[in-house]
N, CA, C and O atoms as a GROMACS GRO file, in nm:
protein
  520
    1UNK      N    1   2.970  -4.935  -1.029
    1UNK     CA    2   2.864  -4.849  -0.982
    1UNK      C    3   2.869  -4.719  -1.062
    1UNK      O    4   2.966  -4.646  -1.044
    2UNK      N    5   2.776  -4.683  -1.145
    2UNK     CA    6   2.733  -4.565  -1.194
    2UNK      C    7   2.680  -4.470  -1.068
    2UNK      O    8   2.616  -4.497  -0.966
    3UNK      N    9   2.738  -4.337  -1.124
    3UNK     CA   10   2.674  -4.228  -1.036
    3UNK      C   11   2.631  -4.165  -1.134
    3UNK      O   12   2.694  -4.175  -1.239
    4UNK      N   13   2.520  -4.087  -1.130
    4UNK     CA   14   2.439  -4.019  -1.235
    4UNK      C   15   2.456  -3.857  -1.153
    4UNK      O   16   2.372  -3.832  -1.067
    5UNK      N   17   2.558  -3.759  -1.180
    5UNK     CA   18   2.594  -3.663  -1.173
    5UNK      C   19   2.475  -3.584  -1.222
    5UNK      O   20   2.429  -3.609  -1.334
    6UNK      N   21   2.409  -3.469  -1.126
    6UNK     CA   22   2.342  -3.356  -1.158
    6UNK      C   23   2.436  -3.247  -1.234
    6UNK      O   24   2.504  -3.198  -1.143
    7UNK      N   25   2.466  -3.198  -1.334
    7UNK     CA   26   2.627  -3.080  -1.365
    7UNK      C   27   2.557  -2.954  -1.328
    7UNK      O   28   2.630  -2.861  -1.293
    8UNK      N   29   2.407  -2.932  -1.329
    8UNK     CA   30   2.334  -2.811  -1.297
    8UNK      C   31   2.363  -2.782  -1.154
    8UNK      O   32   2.436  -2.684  -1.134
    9UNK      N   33   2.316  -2.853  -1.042
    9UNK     CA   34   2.321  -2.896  -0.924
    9UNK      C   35   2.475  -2.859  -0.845
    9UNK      O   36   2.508  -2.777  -0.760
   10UNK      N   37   2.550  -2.971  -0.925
   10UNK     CA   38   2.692  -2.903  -0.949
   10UNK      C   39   2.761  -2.767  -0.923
   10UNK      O   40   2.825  -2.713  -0.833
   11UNK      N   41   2.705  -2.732  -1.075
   11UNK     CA   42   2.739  -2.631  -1.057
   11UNK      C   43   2.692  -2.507  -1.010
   11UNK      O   44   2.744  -2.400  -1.040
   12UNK      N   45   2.594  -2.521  -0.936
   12UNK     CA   46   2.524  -2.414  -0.837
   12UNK      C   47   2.610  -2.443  -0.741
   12UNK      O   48   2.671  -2.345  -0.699
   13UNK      N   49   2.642  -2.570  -0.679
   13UNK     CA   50   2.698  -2.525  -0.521
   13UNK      C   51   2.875  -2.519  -0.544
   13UNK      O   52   2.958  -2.533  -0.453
   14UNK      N   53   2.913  -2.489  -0.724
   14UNK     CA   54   3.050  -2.486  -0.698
   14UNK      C   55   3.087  -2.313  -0.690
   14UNK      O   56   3.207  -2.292  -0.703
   15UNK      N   57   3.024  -2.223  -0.675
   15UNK     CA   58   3.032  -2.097  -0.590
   15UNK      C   59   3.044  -2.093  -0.476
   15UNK      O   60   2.968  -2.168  -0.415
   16UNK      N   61   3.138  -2.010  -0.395
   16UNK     CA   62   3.157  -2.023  -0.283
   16UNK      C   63   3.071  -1.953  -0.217
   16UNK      O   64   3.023  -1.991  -0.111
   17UNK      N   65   3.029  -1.786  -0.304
   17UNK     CA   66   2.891  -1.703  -0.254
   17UNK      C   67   2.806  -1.819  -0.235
   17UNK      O   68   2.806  -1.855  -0.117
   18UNK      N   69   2.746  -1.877  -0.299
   18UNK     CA   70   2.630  -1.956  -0.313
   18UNK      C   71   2.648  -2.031  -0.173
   18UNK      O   72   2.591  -2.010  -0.066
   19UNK      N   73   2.737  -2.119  -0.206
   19UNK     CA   74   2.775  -2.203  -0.057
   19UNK      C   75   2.784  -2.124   0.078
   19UNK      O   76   2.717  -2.189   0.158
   20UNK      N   77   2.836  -2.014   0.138
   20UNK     CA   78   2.826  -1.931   0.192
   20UNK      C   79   2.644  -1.895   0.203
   20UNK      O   80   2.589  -1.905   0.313
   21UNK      N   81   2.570  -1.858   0.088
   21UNK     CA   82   2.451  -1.827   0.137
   21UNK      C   83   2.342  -1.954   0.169
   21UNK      O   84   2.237  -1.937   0.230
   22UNK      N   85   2.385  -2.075   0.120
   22UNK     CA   86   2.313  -2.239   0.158
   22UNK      C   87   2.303  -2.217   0.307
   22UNK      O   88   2.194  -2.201   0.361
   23UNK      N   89   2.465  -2.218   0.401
   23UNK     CA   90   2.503  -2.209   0.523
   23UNK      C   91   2.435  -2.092   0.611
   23UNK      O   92   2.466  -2.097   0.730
   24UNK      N   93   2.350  -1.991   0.574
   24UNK     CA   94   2.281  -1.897   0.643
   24UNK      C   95   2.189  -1.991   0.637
   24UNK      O   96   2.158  -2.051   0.739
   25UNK      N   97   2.126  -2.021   0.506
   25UNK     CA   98   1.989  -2.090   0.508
   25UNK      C   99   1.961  -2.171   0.574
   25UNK      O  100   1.854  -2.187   0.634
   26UNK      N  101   2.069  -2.244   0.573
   26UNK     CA  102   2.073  -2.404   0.658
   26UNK      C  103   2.060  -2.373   0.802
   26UNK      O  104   1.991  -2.445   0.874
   27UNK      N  105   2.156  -2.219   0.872
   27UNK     CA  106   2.144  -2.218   1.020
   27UNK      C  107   1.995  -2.119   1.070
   27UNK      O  108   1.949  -2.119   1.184
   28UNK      N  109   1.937  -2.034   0.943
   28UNK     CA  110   1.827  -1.913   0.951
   28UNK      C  111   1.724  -1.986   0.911
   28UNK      O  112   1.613  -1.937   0.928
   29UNK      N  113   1.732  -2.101   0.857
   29UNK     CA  114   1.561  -2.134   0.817
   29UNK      C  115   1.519  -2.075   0.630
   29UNK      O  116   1.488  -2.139   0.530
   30UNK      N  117   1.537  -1.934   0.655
   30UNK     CA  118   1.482  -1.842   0.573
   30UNK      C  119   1.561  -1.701   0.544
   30UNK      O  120   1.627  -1.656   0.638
   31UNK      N  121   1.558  -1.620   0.405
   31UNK     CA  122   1.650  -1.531   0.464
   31UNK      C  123   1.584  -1.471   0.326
   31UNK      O  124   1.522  -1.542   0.247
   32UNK      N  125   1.605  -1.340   0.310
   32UNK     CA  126   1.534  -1.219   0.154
   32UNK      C  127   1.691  -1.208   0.136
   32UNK      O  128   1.782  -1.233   0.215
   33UNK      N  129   1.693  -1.156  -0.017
   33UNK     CA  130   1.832  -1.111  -0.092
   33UNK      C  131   1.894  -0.985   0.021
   33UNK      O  132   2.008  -0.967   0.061
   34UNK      N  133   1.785  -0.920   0.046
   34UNK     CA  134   1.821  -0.777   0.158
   34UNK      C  135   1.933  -0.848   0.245
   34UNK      O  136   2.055  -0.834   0.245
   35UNK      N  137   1.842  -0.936   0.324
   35UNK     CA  138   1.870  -0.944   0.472
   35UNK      C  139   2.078  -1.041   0.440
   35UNK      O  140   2.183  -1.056   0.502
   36UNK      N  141   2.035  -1.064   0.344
   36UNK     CA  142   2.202  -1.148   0.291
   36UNK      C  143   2.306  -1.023   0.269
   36UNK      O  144   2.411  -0.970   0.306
   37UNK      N  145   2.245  -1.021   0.220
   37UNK     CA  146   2.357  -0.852   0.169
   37UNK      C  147   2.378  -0.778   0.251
   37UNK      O  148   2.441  -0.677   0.222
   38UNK      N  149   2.326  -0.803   0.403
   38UNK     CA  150   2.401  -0.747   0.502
   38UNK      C  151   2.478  -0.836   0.617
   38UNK      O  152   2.543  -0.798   0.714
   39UNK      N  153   2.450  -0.965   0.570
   39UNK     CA  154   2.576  -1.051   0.633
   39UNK      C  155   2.667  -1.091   0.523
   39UNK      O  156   2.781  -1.111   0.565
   40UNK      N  157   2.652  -1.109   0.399
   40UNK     CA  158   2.765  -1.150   0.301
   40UNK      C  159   2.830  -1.003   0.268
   40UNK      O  160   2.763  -0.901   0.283
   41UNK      N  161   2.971  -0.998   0.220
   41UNK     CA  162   3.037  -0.900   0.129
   41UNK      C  163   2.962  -0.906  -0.012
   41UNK      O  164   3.052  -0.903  -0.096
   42UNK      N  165   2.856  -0.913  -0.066
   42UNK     CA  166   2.820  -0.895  -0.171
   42UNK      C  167   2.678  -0.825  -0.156
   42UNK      O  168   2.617  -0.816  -0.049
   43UNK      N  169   2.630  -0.767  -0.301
   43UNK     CA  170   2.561  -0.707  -0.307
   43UNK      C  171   2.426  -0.760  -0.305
   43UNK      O  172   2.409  -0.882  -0.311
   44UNK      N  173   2.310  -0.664  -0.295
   44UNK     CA  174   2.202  -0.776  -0.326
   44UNK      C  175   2.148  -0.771  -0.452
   44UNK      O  176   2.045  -0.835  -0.470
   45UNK      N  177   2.177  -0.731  -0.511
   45UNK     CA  178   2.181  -0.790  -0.668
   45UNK      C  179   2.226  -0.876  -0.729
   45UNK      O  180   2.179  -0.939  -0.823
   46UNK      N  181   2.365  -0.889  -0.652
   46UNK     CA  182   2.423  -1.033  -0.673
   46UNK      C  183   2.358  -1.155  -0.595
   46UNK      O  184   2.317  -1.262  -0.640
   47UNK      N  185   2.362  -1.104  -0.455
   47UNK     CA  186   2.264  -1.192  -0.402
   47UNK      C  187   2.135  -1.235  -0.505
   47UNK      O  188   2.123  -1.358  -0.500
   48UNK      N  189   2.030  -1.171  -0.601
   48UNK     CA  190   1.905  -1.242  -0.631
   48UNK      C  191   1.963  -1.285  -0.715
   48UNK      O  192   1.903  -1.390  -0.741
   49UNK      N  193   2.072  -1.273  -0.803
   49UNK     CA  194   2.126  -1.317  -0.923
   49UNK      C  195   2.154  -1.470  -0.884
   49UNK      O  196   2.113  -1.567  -0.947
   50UNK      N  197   2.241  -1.472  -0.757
   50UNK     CA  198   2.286  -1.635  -0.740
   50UNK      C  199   2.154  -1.721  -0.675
   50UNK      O  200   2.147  -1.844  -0.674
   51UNK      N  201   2.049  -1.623  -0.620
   51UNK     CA  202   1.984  -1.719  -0.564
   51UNK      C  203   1.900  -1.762  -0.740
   51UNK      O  204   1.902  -1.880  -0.774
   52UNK      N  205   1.848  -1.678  -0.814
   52UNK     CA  206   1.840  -1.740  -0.928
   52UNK      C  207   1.877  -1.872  -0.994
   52UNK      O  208   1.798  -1.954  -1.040
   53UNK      N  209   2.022  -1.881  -0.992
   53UNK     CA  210   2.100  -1.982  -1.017
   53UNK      C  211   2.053  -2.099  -0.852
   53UNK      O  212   2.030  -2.216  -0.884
   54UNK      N  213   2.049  -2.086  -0.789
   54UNK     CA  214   2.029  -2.167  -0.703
   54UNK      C  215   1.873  -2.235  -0.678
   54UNK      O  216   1.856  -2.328  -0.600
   55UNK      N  217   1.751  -2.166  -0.764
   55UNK     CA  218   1.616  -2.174  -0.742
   55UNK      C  219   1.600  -2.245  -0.888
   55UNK      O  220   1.499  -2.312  -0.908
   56UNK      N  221   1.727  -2.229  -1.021
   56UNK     CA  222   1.699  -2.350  -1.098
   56UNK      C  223   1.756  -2.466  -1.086
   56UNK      O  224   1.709  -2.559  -1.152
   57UNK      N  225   1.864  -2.487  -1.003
   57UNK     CA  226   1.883  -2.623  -0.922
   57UNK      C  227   1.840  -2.678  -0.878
   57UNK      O  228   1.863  -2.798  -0.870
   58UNK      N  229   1.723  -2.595  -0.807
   58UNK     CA  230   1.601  -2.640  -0.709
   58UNK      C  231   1.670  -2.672  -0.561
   58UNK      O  232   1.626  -2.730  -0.462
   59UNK      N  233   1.759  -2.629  -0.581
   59UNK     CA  234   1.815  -2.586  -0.422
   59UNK      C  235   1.726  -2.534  -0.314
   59UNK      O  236   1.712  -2.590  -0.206
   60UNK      N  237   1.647  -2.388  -0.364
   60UNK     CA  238   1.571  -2.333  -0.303
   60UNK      C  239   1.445  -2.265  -0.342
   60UNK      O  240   1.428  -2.246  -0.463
   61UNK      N  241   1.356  -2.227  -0.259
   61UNK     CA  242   1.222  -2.206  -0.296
   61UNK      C  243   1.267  -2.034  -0.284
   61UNK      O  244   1.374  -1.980  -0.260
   62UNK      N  245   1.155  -1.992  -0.307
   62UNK     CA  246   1.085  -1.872  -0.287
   62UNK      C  247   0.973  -1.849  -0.279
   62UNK      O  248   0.903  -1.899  -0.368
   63UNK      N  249   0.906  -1.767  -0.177
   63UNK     CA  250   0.801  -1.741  -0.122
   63UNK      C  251   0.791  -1.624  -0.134
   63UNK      O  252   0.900  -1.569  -0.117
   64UNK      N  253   0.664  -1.518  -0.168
   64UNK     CA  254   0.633  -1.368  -0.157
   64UNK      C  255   0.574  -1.370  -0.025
   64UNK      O  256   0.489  -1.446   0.022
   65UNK      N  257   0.655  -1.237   0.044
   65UNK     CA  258   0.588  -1.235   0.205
   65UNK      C  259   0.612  -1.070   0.170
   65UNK      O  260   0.719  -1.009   0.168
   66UNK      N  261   0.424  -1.001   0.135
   66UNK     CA  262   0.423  -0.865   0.113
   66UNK      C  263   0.544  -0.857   0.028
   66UNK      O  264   0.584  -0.965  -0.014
   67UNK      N  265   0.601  -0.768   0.000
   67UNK     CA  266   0.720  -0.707  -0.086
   67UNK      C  267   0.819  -0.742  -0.101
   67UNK      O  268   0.892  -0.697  -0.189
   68UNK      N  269   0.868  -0.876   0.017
   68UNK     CA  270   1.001  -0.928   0.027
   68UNK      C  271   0.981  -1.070   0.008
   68UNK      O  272   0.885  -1.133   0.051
   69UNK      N  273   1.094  -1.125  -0.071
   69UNK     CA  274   1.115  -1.269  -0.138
   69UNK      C  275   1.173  -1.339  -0.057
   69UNK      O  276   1.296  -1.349  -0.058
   70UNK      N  277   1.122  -1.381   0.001
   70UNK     CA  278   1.170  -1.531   0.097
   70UNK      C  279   1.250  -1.654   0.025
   70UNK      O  280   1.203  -1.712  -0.073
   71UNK      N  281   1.349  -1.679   0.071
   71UNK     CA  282   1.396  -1.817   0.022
   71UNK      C  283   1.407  -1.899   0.096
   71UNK      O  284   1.412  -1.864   0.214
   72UNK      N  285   1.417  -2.054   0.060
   72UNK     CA  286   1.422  -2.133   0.208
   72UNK      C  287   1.489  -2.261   0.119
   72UNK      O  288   1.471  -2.266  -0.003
   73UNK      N  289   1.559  -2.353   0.183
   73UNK     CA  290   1.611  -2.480   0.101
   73UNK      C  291   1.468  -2.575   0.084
   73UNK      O  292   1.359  -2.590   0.140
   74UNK      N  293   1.554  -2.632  -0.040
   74UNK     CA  294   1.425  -2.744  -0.081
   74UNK      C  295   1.463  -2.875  -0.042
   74UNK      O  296   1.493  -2.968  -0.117
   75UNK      N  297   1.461  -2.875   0.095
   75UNK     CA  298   1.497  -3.055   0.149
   75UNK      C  299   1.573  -3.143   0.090
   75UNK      O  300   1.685  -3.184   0.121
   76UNK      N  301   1.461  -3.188  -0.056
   76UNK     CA  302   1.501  -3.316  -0.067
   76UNK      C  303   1.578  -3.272  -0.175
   76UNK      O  304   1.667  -3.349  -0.210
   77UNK      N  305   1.567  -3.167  -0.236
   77UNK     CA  306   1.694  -3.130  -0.359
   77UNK      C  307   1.820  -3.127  -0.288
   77UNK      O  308   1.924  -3.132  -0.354
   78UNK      N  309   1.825  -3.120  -0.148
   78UNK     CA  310   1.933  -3.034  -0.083
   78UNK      C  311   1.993  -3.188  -0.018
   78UNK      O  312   2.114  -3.206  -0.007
   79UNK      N  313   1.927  -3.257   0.008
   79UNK     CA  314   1.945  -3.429   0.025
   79UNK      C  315   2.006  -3.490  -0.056
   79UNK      O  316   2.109  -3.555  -0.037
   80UNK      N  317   1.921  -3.468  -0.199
   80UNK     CA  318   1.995  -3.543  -0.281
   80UNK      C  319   2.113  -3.504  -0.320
   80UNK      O  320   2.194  -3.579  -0.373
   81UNK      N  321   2.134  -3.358  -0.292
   81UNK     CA  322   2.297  -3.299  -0.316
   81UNK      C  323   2.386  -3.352  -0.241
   81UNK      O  324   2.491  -3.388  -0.294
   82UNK      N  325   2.367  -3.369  -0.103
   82UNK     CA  326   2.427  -3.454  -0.014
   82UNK      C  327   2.491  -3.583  -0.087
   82UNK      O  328   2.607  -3.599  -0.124
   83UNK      N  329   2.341  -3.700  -0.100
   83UNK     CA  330   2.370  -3.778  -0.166
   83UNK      C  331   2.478  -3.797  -0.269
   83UNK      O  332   2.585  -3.851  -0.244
   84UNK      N  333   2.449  -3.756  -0.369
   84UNK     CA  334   2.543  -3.700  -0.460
   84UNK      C  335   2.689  -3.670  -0.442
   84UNK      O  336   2.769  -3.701  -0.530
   85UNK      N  337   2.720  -3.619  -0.345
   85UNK     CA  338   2.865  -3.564  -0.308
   85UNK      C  339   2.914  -3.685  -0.182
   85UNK      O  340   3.026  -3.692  -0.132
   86UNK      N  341   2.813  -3.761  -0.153
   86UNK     CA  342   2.857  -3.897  -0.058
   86UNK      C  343   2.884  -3.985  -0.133
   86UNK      O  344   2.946  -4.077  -0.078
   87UNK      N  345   2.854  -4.004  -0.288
   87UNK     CA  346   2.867  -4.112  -0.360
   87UNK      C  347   3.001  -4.105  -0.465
   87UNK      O  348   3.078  -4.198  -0.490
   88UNK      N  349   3.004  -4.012  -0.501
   88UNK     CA  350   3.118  -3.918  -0.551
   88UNK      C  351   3.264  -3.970  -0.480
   88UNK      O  352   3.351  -4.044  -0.526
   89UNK      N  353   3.258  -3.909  -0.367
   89UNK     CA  354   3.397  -3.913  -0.238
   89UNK      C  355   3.374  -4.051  -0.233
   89UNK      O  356   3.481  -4.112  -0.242
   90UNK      N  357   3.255  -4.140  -0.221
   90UNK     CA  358   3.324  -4.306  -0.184
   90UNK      C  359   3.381  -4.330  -0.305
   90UNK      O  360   3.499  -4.361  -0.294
   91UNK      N  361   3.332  -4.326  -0.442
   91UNK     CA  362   3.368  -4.333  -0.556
   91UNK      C  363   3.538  -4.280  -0.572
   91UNK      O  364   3.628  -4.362  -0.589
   92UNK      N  365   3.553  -4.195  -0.568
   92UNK     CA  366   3.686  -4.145  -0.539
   92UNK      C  367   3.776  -4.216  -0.376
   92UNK      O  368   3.895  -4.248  -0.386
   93UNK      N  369   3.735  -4.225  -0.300
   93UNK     CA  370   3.804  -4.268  -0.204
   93UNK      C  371   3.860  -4.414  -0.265
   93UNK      O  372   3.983  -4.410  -0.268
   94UNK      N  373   3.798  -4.564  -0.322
   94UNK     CA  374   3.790  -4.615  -0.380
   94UNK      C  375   3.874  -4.642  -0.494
   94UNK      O  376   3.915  -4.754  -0.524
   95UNK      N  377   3.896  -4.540  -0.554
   95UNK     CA  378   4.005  -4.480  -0.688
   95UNK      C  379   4.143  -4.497  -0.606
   95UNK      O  380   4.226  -4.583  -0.634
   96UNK      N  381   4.157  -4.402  -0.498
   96UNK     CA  382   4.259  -4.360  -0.451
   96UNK      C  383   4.310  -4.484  -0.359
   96UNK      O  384   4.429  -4.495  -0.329
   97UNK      N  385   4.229  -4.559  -0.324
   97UNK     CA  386   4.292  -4.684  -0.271
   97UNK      C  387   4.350  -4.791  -0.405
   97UNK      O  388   4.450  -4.862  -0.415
   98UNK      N  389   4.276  -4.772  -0.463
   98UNK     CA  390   4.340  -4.898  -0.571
   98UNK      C  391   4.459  -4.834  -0.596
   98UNK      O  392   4.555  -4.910  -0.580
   99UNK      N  393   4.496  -4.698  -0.636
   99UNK     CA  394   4.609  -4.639  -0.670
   99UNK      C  395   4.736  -4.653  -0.552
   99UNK      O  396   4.859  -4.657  -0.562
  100UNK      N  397   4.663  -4.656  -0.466
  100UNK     CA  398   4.767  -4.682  -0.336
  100UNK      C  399   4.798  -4.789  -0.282
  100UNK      O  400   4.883  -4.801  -0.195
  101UNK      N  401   4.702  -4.913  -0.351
  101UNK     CA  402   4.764  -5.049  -0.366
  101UNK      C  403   4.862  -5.075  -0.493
  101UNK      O  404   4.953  -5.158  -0.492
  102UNK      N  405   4.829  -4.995  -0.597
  102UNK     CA  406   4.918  -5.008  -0.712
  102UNK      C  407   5.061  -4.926  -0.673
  102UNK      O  408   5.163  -4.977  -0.719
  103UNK      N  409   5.070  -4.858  -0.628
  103UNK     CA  410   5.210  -4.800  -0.566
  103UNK      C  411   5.248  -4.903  -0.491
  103UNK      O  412   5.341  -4.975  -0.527
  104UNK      N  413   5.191  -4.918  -0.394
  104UNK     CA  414   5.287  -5.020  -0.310
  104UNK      C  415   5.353  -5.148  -0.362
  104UNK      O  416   5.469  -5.187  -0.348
  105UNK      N  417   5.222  -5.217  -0.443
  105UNK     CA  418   5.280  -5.316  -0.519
  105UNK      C  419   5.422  -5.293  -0.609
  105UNK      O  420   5.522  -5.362  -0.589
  106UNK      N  421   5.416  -5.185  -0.709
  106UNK     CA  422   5.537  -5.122  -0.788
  106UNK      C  423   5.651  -5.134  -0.662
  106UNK      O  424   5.728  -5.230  -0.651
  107UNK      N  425   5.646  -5.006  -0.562
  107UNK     CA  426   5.776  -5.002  -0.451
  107UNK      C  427   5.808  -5.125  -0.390
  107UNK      O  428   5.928  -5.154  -0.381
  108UNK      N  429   5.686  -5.237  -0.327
  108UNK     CA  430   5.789  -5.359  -0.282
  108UNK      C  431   5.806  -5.427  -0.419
  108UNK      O  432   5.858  -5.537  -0.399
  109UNK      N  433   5.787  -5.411  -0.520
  109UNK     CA  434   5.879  -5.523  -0.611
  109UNK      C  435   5.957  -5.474  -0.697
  109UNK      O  436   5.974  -5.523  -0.808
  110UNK      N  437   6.020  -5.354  -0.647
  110UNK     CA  438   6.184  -5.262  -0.656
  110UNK      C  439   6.258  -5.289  -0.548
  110UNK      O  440   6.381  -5.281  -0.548
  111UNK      N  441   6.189  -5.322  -0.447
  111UNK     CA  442   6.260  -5.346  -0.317
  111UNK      C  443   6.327  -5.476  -0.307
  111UNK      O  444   6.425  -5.513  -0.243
  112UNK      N  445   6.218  -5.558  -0.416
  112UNK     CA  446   6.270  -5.692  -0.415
  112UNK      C  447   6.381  -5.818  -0.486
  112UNK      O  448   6.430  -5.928  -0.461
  113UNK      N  449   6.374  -5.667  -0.630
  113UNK     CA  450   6.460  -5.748  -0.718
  113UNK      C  451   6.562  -5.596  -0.698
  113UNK      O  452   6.543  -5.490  -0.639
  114UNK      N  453   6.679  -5.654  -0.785
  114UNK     CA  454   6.794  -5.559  -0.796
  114UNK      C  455   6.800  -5.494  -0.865
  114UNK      O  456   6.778  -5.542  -0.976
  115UNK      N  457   6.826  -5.362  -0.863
  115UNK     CA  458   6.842  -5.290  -0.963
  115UNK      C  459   6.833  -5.280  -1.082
  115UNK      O  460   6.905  -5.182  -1.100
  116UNK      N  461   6.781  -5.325  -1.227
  116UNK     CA  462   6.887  -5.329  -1.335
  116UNK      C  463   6.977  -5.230  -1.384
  116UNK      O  464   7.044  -5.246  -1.486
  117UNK      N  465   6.977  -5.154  -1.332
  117UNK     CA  466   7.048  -4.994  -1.401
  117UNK      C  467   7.174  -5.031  -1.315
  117UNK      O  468   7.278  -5.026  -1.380
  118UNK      N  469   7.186  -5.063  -1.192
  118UNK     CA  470   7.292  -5.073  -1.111
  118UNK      C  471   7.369  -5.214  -1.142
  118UNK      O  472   7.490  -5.215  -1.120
  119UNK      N  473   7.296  -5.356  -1.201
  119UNK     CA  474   7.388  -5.423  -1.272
  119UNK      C  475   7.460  -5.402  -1.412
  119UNK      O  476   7.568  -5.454  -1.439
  120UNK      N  477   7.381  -5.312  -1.506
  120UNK     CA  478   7.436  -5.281  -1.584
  120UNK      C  479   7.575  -5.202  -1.568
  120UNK      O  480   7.678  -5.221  -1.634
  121UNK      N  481   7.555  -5.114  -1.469
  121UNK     CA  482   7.690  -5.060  -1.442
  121UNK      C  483   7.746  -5.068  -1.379
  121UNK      O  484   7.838  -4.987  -1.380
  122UNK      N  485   7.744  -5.182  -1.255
  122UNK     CA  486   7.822  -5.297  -1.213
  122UNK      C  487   7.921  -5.350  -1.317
  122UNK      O  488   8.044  -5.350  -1.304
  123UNK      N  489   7.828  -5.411  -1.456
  123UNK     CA  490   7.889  -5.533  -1.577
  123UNK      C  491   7.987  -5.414  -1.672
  123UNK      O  492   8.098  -5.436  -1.719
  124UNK      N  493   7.918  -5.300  -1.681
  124UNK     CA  494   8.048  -5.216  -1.771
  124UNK      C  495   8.182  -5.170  -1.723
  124UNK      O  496   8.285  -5.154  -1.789
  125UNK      N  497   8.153  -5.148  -1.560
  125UNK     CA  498   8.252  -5.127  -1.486
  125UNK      C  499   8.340  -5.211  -1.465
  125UNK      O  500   8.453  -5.168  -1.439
  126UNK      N  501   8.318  -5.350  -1.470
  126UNK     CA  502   8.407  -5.473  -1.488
  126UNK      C  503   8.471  -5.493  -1.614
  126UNK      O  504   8.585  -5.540  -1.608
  127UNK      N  505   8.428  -5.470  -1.716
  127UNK     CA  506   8.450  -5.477  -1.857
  127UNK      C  507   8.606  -5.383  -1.864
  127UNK      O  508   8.711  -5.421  -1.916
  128UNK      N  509   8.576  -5.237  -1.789
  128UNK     CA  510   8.663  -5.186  -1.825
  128UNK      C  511   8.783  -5.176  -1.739
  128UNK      O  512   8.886  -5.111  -1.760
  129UNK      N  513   8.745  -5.272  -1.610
  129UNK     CA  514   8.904  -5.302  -1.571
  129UNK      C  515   8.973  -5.434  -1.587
  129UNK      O  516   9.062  -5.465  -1.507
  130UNK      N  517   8.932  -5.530  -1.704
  130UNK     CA  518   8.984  -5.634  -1.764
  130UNK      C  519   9.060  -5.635  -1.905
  130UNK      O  520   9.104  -5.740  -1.951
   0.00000   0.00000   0.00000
């Protein structure tokens, strides 16, 4: 199974500001760079800067309401990010099982045969009291 990775997409929600301001959006509906910059520790300059980065992901819209810039998530961009990060983790979950069948296999078939390091020095240790 191919996954066809967005790296833009990506890397918009690998900021934690960013992620942090998704999670207003997601519980407010809607929110201006202002109104962020007085629930986040950051500025609102930084605020329009990341929503920038987040409006060419297509994460989110913007709307002019009189003087202030509305942002709001874009559903199905915000879906398919979902998507994306559900296919990913099975993809990886997947990985990490085969790897954890390949361990086990390795540990029971050490468990099963003997040592060789410990017959070897079993056989020298005999050598040298004959």
């Amino acid at each position: 199974m191919t996954i066809v990775v967005d790296d833009q997409l990506w890397s918009a929600l690998g900021d934690p500001t960013r992620r942090r301001m998704l999670d207003v959006l997601l519980a407010d509906g809607a929110a201006t760079a202002t109104g962020l910059s007085e629930r986040l520790p950051v500025t609102r300059q930084a605020i329009s800067k990341h929503f920038g980065v987040l409006e060419r992901a297509g994460l989110v819209h913007v709307a002019q309401t009189g003087r202030e810039m509305r942002y709001r998530i874009d559903d199905a961009q915000f879906a398919r990010a979902v998507a994306q990060f559900a296919a990913v983790g099975a993809s990886w979950d997947a990985r990490l099982r085969r790897i954890k069948r390949i361990a086990e296999a390795i540990q029971s078939s050490r468990e099963r045969t003997p040592d060789a390091d410990a017959d070897d020095t079993r056989g020298a240790h005999d050598e040298k009291e004959q």
